[in-house]
C-alpha positions in Angstrom: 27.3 -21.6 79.3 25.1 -18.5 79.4 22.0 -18.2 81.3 21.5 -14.5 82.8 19.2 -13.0 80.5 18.4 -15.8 78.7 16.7 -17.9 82.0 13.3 -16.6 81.0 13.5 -18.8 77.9 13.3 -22.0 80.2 9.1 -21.8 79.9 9.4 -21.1 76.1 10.9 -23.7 75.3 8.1 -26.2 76.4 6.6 -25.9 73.1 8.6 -25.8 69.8 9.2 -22.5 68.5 7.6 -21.1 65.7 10.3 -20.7 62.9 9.6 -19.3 59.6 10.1 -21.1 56.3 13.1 -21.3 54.7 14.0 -19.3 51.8 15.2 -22.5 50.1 13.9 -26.3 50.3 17.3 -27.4 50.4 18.8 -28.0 54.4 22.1 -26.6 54.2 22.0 -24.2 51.1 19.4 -21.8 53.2 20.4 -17.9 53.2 22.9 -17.3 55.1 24.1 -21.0 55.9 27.4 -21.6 56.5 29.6 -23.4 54.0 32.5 -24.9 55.8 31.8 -23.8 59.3 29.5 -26.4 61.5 26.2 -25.5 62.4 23.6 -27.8 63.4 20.5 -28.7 61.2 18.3 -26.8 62.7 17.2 -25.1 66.6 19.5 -23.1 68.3 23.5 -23.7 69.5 26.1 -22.1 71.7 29.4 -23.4 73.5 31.4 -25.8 72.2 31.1 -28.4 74.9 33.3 -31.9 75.5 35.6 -31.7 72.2 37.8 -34.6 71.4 39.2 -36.8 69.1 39.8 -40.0 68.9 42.8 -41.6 67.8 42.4 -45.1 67.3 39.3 -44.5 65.0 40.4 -41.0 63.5 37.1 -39.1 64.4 37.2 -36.0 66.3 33.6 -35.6 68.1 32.2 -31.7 68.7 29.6 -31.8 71.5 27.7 -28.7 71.7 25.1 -26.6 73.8 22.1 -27.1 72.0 17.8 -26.4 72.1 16.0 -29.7 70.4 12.8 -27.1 70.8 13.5 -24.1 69.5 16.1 -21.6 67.3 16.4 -19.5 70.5 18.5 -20.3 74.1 16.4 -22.8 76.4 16.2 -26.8 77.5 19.7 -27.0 77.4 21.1 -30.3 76.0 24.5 -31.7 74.3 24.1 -31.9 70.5 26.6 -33.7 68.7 29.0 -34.2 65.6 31.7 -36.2 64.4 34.2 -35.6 61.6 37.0 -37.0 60.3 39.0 -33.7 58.7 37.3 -31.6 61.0 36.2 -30.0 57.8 33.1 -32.0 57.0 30.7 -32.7 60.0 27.8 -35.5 60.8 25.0 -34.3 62.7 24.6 -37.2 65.4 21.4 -37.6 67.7 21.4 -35.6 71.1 23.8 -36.7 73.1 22.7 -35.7 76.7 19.2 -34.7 76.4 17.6 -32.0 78.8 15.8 -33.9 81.4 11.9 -33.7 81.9 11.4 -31.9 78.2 9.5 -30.1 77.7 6.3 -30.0 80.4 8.6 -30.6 83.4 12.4 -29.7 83.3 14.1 -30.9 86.1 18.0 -30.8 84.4 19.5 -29.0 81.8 23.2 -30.1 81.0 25.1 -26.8 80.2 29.0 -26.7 79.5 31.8 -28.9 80.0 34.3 -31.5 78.7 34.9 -34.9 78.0 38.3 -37.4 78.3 38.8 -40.7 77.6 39.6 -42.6 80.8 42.2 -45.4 79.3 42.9 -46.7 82.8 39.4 -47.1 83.8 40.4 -44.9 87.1 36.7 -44.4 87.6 35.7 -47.9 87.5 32.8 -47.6 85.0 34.1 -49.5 82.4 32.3 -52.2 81.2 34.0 -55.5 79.8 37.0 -54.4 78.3 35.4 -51.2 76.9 37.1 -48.4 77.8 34.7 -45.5 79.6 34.3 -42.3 77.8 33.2 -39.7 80.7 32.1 -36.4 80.0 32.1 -33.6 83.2 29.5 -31.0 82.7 27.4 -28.4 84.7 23.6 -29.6 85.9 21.2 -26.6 86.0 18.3 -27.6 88.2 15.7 -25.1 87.7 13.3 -26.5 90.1 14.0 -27.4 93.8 14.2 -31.8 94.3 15.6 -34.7 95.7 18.1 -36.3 93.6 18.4 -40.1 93.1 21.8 -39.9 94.5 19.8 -39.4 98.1 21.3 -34.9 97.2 19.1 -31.9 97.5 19.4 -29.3 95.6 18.0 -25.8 95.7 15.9 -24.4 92.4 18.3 -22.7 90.3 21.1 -24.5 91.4 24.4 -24.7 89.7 26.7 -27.9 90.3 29.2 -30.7 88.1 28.2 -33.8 87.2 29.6 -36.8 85.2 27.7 -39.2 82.1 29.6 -41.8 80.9 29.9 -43.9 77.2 31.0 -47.4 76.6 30.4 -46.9 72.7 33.2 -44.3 72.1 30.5 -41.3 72.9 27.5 -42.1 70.8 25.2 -42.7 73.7 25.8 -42.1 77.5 24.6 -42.9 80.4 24.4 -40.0 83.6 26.3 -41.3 87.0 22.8 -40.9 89.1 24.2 -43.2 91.6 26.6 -40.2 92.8 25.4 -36.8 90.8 26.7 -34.3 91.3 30.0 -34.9 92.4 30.7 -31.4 92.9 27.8 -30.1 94.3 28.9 -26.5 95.5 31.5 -24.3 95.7 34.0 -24.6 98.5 32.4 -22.8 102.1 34.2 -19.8 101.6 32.0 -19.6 98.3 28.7 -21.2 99.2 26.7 -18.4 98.8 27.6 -17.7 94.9 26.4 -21.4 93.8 24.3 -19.5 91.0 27.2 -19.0 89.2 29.3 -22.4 89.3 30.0 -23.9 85.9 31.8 -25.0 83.4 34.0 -27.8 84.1 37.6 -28.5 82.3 38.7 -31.6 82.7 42.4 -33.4 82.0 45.0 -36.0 82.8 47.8 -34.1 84.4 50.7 -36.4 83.8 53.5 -35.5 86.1 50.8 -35.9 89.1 48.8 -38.8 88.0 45.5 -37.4 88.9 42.3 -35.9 87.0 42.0 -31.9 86.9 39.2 -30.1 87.0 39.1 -25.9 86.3 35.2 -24.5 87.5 34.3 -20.7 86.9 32.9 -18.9 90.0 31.6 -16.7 87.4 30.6 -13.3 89.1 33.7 -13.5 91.5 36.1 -13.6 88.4 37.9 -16.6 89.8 38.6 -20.3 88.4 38.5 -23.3 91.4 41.0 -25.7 90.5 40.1 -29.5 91.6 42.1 -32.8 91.6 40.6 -36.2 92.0 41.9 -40.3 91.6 38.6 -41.6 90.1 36.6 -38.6 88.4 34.1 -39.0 91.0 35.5 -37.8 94.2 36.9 -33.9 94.0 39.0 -32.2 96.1 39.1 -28.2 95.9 43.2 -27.7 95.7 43.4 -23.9 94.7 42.0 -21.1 93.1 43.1 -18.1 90.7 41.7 -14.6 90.1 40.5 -12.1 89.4 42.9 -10.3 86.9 43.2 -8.5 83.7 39.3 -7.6 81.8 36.7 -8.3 84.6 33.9 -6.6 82.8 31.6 -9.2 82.8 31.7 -12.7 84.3 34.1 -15.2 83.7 33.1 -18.8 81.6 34.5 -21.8 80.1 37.5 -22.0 81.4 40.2 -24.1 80.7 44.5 -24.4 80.5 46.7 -26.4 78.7 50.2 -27.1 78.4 52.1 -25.1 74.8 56.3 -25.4 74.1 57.0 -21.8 73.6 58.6 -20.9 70.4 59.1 -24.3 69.2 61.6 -25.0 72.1 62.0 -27.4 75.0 60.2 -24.7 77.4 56.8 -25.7 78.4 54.3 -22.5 79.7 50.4 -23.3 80.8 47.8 -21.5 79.2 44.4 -20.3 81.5 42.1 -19.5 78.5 38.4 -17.9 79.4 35.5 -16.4 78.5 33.9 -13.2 79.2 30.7 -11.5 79.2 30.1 -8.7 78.4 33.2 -6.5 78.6 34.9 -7.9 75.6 37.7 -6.4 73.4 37.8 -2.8 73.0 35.7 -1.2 70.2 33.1 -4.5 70.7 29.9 -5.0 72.5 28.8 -7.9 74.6 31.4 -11.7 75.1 35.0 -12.1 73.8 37.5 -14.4 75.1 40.6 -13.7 76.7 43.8 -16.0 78.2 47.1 -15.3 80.4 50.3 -17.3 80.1 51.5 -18.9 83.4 52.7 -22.3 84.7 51.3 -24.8 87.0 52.1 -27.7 88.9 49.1 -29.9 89.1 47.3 -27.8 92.0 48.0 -24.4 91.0 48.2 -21.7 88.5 50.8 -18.9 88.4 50.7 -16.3 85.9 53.6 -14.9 84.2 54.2 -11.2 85.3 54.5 -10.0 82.1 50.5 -11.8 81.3 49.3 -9.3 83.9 48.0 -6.0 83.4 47.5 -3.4 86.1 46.6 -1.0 83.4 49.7 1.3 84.2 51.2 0.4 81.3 54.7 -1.3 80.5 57.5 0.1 83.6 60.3 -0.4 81.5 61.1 3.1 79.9 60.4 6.5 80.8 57.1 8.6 81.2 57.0 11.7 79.1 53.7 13.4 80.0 51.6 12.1 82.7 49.3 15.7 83.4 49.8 15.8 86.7 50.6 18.4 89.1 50.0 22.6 88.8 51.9 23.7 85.9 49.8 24.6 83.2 50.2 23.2 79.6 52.5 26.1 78.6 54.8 25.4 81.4 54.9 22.2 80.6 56.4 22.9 77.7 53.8 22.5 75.5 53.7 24.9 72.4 49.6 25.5 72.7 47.3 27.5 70.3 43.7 28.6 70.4 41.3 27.6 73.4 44.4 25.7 74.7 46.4 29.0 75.4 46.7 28.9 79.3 45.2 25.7 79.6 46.1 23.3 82.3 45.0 19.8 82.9 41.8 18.6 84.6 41.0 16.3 86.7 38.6 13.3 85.1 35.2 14.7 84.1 34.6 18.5 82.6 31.0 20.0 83.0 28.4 18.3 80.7 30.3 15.5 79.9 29.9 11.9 80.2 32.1 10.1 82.7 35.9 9.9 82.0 37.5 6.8 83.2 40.8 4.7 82.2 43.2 7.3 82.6 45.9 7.2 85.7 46.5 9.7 88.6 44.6 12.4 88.7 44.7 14.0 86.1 44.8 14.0 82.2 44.6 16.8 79.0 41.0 16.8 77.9 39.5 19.1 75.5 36.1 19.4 76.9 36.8 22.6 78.5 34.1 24.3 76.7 32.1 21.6 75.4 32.9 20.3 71.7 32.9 24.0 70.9 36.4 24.1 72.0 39.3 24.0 69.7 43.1 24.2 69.4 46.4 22.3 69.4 48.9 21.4 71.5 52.7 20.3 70.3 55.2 18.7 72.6 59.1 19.9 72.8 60.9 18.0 70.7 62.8 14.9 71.4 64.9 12.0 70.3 63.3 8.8 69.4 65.8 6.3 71.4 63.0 3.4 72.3 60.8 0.8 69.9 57.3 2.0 71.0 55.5 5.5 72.0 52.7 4.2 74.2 49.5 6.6 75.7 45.8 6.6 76.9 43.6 7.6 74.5 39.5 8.3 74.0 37.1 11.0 72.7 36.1 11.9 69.3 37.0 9.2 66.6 37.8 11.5 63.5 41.5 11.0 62.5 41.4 14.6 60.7 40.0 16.6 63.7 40.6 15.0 66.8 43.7 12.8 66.7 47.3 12.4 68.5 50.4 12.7 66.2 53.6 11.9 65.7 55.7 14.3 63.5 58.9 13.6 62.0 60.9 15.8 60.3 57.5 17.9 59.4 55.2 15.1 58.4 53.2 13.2 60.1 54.0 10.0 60.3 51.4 7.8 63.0 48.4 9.2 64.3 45.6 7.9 66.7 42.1 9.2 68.0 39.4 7.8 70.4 36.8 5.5 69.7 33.7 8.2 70.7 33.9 6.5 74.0 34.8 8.7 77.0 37.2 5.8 78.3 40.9 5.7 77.8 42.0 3.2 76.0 46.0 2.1 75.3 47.4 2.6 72.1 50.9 2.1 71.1 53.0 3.2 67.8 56.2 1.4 66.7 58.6 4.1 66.2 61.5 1.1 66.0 62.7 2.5 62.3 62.6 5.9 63.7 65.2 5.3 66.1 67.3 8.8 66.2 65.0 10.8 64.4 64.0 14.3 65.9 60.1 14.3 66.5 57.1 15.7 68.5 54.1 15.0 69.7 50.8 16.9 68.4 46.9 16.9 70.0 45.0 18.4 67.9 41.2 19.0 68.3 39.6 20.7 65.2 36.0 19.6 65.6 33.4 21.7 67.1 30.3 18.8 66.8 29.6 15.7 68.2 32.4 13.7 69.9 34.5 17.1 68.9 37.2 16.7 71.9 39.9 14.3 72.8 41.0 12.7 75.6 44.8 11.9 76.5 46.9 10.7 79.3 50.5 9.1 80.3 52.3 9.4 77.1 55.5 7.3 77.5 58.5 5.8 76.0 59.3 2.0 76.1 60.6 -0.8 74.1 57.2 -2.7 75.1 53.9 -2.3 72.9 51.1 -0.7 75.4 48.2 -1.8 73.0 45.4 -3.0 75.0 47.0 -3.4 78.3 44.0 -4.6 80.3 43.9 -8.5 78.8 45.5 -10.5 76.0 42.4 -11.1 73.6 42.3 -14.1 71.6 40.4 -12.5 69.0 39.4 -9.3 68.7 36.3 -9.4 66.7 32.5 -9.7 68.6 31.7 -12.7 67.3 34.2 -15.3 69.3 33.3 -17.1 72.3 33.5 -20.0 75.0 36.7 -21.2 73.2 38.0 -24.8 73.8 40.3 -27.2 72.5 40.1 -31.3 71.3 41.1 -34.0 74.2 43.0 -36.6 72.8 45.3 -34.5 70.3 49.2 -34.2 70.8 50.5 -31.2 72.4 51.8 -29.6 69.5 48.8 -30.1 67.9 46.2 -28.0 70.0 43.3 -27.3 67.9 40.3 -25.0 69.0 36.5 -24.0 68.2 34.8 -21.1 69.7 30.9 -20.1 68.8 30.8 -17.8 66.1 28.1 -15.1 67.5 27.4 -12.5 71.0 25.3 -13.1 73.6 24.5 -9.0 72.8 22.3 -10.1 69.9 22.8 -14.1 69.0 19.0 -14.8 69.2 18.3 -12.1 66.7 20.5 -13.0 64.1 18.3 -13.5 61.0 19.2 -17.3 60.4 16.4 -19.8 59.8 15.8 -22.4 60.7 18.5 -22.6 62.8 20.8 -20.6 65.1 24.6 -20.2 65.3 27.7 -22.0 63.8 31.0 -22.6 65.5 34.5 -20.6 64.2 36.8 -23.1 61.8 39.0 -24.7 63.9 42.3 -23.3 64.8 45.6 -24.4 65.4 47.0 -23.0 68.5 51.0 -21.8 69.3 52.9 -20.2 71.9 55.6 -17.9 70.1 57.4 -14.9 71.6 55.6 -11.5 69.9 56.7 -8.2 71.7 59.3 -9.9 74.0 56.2 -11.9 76.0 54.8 -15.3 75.5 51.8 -15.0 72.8 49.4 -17.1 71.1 49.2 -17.3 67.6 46.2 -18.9 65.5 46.0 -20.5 62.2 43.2 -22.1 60.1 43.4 -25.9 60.6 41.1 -27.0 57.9 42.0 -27.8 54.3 39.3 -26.9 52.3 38.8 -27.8 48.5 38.3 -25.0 46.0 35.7 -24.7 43.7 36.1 -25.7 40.0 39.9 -24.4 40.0 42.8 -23.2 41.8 42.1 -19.7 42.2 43.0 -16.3 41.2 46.0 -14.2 41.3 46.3 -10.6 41.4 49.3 -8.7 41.0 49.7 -4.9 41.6 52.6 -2.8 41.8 50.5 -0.3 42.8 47.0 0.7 44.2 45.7 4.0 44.3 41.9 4.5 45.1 39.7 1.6 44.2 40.2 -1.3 42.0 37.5 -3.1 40.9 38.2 -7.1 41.2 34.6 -8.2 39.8 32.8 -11.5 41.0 34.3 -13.6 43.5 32.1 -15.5 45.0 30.1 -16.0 48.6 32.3 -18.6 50.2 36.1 -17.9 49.8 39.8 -18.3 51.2 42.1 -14.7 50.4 45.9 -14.4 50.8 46.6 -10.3 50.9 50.1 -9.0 50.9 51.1 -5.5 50.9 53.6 -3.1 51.5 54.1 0.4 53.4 52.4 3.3 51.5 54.0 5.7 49.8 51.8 8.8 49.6 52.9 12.6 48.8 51.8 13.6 51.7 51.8 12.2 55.4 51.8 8.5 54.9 49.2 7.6 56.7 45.8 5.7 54.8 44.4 2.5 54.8 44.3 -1.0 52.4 42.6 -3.7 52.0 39.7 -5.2 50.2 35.9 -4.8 50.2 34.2 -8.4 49.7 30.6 -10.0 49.9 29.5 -6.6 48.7 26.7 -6.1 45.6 27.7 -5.2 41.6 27.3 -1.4 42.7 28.9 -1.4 46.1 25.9 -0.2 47.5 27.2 -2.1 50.5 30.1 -4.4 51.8 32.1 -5.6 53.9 36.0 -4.1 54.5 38.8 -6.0 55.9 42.2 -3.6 55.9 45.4 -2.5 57.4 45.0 1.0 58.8 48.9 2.0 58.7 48.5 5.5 61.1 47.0 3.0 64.1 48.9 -0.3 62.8 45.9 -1.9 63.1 44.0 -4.5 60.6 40.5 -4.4 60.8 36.7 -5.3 60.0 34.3 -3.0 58.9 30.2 -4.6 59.2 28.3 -1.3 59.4 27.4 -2.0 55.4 27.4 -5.2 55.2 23.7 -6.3 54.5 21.3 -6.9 56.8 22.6 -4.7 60.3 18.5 -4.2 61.6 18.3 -6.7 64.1 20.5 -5.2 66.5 21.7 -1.3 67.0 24.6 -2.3 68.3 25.9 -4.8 65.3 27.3 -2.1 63.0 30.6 -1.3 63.8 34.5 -1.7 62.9 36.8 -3.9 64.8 40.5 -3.8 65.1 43.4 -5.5 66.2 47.3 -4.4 66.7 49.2 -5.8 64.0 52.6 -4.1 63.0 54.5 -4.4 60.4 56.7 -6.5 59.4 60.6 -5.8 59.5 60.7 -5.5 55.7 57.1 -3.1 55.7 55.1 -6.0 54.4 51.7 -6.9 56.0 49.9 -10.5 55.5 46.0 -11.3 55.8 44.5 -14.1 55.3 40.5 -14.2 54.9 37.7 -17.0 55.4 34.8 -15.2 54.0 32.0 -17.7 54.7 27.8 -17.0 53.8 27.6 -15.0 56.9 31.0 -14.5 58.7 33.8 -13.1 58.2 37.9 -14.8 59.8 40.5 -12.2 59.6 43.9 -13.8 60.8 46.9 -11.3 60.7 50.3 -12.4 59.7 51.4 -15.5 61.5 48.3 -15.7 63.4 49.2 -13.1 66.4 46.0 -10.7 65.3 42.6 -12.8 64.6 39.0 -11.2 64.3 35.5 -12.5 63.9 32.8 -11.2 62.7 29.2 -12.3 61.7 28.0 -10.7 58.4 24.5 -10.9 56.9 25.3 -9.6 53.0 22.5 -10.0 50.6 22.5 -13.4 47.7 24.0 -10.4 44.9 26.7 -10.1 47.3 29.6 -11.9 45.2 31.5 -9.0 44.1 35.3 -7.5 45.7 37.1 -4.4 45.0 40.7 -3.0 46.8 40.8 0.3 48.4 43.5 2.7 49.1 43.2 5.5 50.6 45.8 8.7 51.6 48.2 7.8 48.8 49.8 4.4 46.9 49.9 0.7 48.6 52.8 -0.7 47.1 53.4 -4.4 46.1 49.9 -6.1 46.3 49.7 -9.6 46.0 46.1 -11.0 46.0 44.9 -14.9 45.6 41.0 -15.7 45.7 40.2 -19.1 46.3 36.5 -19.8 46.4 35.9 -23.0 48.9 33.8 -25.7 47.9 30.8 -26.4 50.0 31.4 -29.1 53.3 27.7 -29.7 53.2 27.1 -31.0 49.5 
């Protein structure tokens, strides 16, 4: 649950919001409505809140932050939704309405979860019927006296409990003892603003309930046990670690078998905001790999990042120390001759940071103006990855590091015209024994004309990123949780589909947001560490037929594929490019864009970066927000034969990229115009061999 700079929307939300008329009489078939994801009928939505499903019926319930006054964040309550295929959803009536709406608000219910307590451990069943109870975060935005005999403080943060005898169509708040957590433990009174988000579960091999809270601003999860779901104990904490950027939300862990074995490992997933993935602006949603033993959690070493980088090679170039480039052994040319490297920030440039030590090469020295090369002594490739910092100037052709192999260049990286260093990693593991070298090259003499590199080393680990593990790696994925009540095998998330950067400007009407399709959640071994992987769990009917197949043995340039349609599920396969010169380029395919291709969207496999990404900075309507243009990557290598495997949900306005087996996802909002219904493939920097394309256009959930 976010409230920062959305608390002022408290007093607007006292009134109903003015929303403009749809574009079409029809709920559901408005522009820009989803298809197949769930979004409420109207007013605004965020978090996922209190998922579960419920066996002996069949229905899986999606509770959900949600406005009944308004399309923007404010009088927070619990919407709700049940479904059956978690394909097609029934809007229910609020679930926990906010209290004293809308002339007096005394209690808005923000996030949390929801279990079914069989045993009746908190004595509020009733009759035989088995209590639902539902753990959430109260927001008291005035100062009172509780009926529970409790004061709180105005703008207090604390956990209460609801509870349903009817299998969670209505509920009933505990008054009697609310809230049963009312503060952080006393080392942590003082930061009960930010004290939220409940996770709740049965933890078998203890027998007792377990609670994970966010103290959001410290960057640290409270872990609480407790016999009856009423009385908490505080047992442990964990944190910080890895991306600390912005604070830390809707937490939660769960147990996953790793690679289909007998080996159980724990997984702490959370939110984060801002200070998402790299290349993105505002929330994302990250998770670490650990154990725990029903009072505390442990990472796994290896789920850690210091940001050093993997320790299990050998550094080649770190730039530290007195020796100037050319002693270093560094063939250098232009403004480089007799350069040496510098320590962080040159004269009229923005602050560097991410690099290690001291010192780095940056080619700043005289301002963008400055220009040159620098080439590495040659080597031997004896490990699987070539790992480094990188940022500066984003122009591939200008202002890039290289890898040369017997005269070509076969991988190549640049900055993201950010002055922070970034990991990236290449996988030179079909290079292995091959003479190469290392090139910087800085050709540009404009804007963002200078790169910026650091700690170039050798290792059989991939470097990628090495400040979190991302669960997706779009902007547009957040507050992730899973369904109560399924098998373990059988983990299923939703996240919401939007930012807190720009979610009440996106141009919906007359509602506001829609959750991601849910996802089926494993725990396999990528890059010799414990992963997650994510598939689609819906089945989704196509429209009027089965499909259509596309098969190229080659693609050169663009290829026109003609209408498609707005809602649609795409299989891509590829192989490595062959090209006459250098072998690097990109692939994919341009969808949701007009008859012309004035404008589109592009979801592709850059093979210099090995990286699939989504391009939105022409992809309709990008004027409600400077900062929603952009292109979004992911590391995905290849696969041991060369072949690379999307899968796409194109949806009326959003876009679900998911990588091979699942190990790279991204999600991304798009606003594309009603013309937008045509697709093309693109290759660029020489042939994509092997293409294999099926288009599958998806059948509305709503109609």
């Amino acid at each position: 649950m976010k409230l920062n700079i959305f608390t002022s929307a408290i007093l607007l939300c006292k009134s109903a919001f003015p929303v403009a008329a749809s574009r079409l009489d029809e709920p559901y078939t408005e522009v820009y409505r989803p298809q197949y994801h769930f979004s409420p009928k109207k007013n605004w939505m965020n978090d996922p809140n209190g998922l579960i499903y419920d066996a002996d019926d069949g229905i899986y319930h999606l509770y959900f932050q949600y406005n009944p006054g308004g399309t923007t964040w404010g009088a927070m309550s619990w919407g709700h939704a049940t479904s059956r295929d978690l394909m097609h959803w029934t809007e229910r009536p609020v679930a926990l309405r906010v209290k004293g709406f809308p002339d007096n608000i005394t209690e808005m219910f923000f996030s949390g979860t929801v279990v079914v307590d069989e045993s009746n451990t908190s004595g509020l069943g009733r009759k035989g019927k088995v209590p639902w109870v539902a753990m959430y975060t109260s927001y008291y935005p005035t100062e009172q006296v509780l009926p529970s005999g409790k004061r709180v403080r105005k703008d207090q943060q604390a956990q209460s409990i609801a509870y349903s005898l009817d299998k969670g169509m209505t509920w009933t708040t505990y008054d009697a003892a609310n809230p049963v957590i009312a503060e952080p433990p006393a080392p942590y009174h003082d930061q009960n603003l930010e004290f939220r988000d409940p996770s709740v579960f049965w933890h078998v091999e203890t027998h007792r309930w377990v609670a994970v809270v966010s103290l959001a601003k410290l960057h640290k999860i409270l872990i609480y046990t407790s016999q009856d779901l009423k009385r908490w104990d505080w047992v442990s904490e964990f944190g910080p670690a890895n991306a600390v950027g912005g604070v830390w939300e809707c937490p939660s862990i769960f147990p996953l078998t790793l690679d289909d074995s007998q080996q159980d490992k724990w997984v702490l997933m959370l939110g984060l905001n801002p200070g998402g993935p790299p290349g993105t602006i505002g929330s994302g949603t990250q998770y670490i790999v650990g154990d725990f033993n029903g009072t505390t959690f442990t990472a796994d070493t290896d789920s850690i990042y210091d940001g050093s980088g993997p320790n299990d090679g050998m550094t080649f170039e770190d730039f530290e120390g007195e020796e100037s480039l050319a002693a270093r052994g560094w063939a250098t040319t232009g403004d480089f001759i007799n350069a040496s490297p510098v320590r962080g920030t040159l004269s009229g440039q923005n602050t560097v940071t991410g690099f290690l030590g001291q010192q780095l090469f940056n080619t700043f020295l005289n301002g963008d103006a400055t220009t040159g090369t620098l080439t590495s002594t040659p080597f031997d490739i004896a490990y699987n990855y070539i790992n480094f910092l990188v940022g500066g100037g984003n122009d591939i052709n200008k202002t890039a590091i290289r890898l040369n192999v017997n005269g070509k260049t076969v991988h190549a990286s640049t900055g993201s015209n950010d002055e922070h260093l970034t990991w990236q990693s290449w996988d030179v593991s079909s290079l292995q024994g091959q003479r190469a070298v290392i090139e910087i090259i800085d050709n540009a003499s404009d804007g963002w004309g200078h790169i910026n590199i650091d700690q170039i080393c050798f290792s059989n680990t991939r470097a990628t990123d090495q400040s979190a593990n991302w669960l997706d790696w779009g902007p547009d994925f957040y507050a992730a949780l899973s369904f109560n009540g399924l098998d373990r095998d059988q983990r299923t998330i939703l996240a919401w589909m939007s930012n807190w950067q720009y979610g009440a400007a996106i141009p919906t009407d007359p509602w506001r947001s829609a959750m991601t399709v849910p996802r089926r959640l494993a725990l396999k071994t990528i890059d010799g560490k414990p992963s997650l992987v994510q598939q689609p769990a819906g089945r989704w009917r196509s429209r009027g037929n089965h499909g259509r197949e596309f098969s190229f043995r080659a693609v050169d340039g663009v290829r026109p594929l003609g209408r498609l349609g707005k809602a649609l599920d795409i299989e891509l396969t590829f192989s490595s490019k062959k090209s006459p010169s250098n072998g690097l380029g990109q692939f994919g395919v341009s969808i949701a864009a007009t008859k012309g291709y004035q404008y589109g969207t592009r979801v592709g496999y850059d093979f210099a970066t090995q990286q699939v990404f989504v391009d939105r900075t022409r992809s309709g309507d990008v004027s409600f927000d400077a900062t929603f243009p952009g292109v979004y990557h992911a590391p995905l290598s290849n696969s041991a034969n060369g072949t690379v495997s999307l899968r796409i949900l194109l949806d009326w306005s959003s876009v679900e990229v998911f990588g091979a087996h699942g190990e790279a996802t991204i999600t991304s909002q798009i606003f594309p115009g009603p013309d937008a219904v045509y697709g093309q493939l693109f290759s660029s920097g020489g042939q994509t061999r092997n293409v294999s394309l099926r288009v599958r256009e998806i059948q509305s959930t709503w109609n």
